[in-house]
C-alpha positions as CSV (number, residue, x, y, z in Angstrom):
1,X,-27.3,31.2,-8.2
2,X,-29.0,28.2,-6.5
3,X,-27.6,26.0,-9.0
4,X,-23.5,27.5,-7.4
5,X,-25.1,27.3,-3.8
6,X,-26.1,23.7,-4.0
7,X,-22.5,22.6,-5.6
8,X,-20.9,24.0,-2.3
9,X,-22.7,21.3,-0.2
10,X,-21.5,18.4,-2.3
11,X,-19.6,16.3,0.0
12,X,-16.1,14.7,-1.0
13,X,-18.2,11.1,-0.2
14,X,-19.8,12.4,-3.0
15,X,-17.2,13.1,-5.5
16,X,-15.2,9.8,-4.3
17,X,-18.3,7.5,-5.1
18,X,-19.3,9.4,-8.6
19,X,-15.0,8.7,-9.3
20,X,-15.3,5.4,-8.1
21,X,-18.5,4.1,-9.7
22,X,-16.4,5.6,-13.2
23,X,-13.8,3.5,-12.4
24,X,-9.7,4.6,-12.8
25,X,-9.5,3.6,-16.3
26,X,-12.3,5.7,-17.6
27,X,-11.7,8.8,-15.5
28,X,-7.8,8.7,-16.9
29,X,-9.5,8.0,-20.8
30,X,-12.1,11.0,-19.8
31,X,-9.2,13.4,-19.1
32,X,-6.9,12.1,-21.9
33,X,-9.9,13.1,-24.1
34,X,-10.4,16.9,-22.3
35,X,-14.3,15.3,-22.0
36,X,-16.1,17.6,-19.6
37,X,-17.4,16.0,-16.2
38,X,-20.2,17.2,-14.9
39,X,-20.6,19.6,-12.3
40,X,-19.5,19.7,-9.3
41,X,-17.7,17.1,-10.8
42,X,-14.8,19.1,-12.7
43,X,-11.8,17.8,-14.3
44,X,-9.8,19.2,-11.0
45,X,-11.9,17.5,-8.9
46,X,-11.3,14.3,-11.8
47,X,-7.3,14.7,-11.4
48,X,-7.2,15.0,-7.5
49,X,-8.7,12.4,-7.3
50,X,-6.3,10.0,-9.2
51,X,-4.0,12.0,-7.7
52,X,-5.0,10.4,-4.4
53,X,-5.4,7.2,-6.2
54,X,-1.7,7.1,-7.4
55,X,-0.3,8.4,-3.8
56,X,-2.5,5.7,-2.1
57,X,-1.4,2.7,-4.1
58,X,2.3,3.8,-3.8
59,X,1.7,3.5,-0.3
60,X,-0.2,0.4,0.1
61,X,3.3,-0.7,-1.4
62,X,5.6,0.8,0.3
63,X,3.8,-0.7,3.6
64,X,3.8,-4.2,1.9
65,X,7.3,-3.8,0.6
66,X,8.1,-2.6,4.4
67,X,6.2,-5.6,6.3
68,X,8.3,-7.8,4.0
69,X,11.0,-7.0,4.6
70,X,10.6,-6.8,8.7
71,X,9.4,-10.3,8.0
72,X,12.4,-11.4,5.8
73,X,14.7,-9.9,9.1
74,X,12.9,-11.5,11.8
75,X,12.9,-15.0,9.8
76,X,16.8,-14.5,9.0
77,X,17.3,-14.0,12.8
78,X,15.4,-16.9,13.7
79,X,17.8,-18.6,11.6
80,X,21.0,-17.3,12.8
81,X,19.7,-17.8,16.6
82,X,18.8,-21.6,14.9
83,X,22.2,-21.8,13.9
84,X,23.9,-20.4,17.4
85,X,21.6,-23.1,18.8
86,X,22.5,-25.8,17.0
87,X,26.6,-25.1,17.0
88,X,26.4,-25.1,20.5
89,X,24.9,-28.7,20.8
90,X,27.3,-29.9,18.2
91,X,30.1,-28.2,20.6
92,X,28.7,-29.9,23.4
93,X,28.3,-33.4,21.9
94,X,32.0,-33.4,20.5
95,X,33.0,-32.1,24.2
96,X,31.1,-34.8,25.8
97,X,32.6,-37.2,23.3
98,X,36.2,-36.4,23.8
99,X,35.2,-36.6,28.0
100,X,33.6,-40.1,27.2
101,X,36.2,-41.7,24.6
């Protein structure tokens, strides 16, 4: 009974640093193998958390995938605004050629 009472009050700092000190690769061989964690530590516990290891790594690259390409627009803008820029002084120049010659 004390033994159930105390598991309530493990913390999910807890669970996350006894995951992360097994590292991704040997919880994943761990479940492959149906070893049993130890408790509190249960092979739910095992799976969310790769779970949340998975989603958060999908994220990280969707946001990188994201900022690229926000980056890859604003640098093609600059370029087209480079562009306007310069036909417009080659417009001008031939202009004040033409006025000149």
């Amino acid at each position: 009974m004390s033994n159930q009472h105390y598991l309530k009050f493990r913390s999910r700092q807890d669970v996350e640093a006894f995951f992360g000190e097994m590292g991704e690769r040997s919880v994943r061989l761990a479940l492959r193998s149906r070893m049993r964690f130890p408790m509190p530590f249960g092979e739910y516990h095992a799976a969310m958390w790769l779970a949340r290891r998975n989603w958060e790594r999908r994220e990280r690259a969707q946001q990188l995938a994201a900022r690229q390409t926000r980056e890859a627009g604003l640098a093609l803008e600059r370029g087209a605004q480079f562009a306007a820029g310069a036909a417009m002084v080659a417009l001008f120049a031939l202009a004040f050629d033409a006025l000149r010659g």
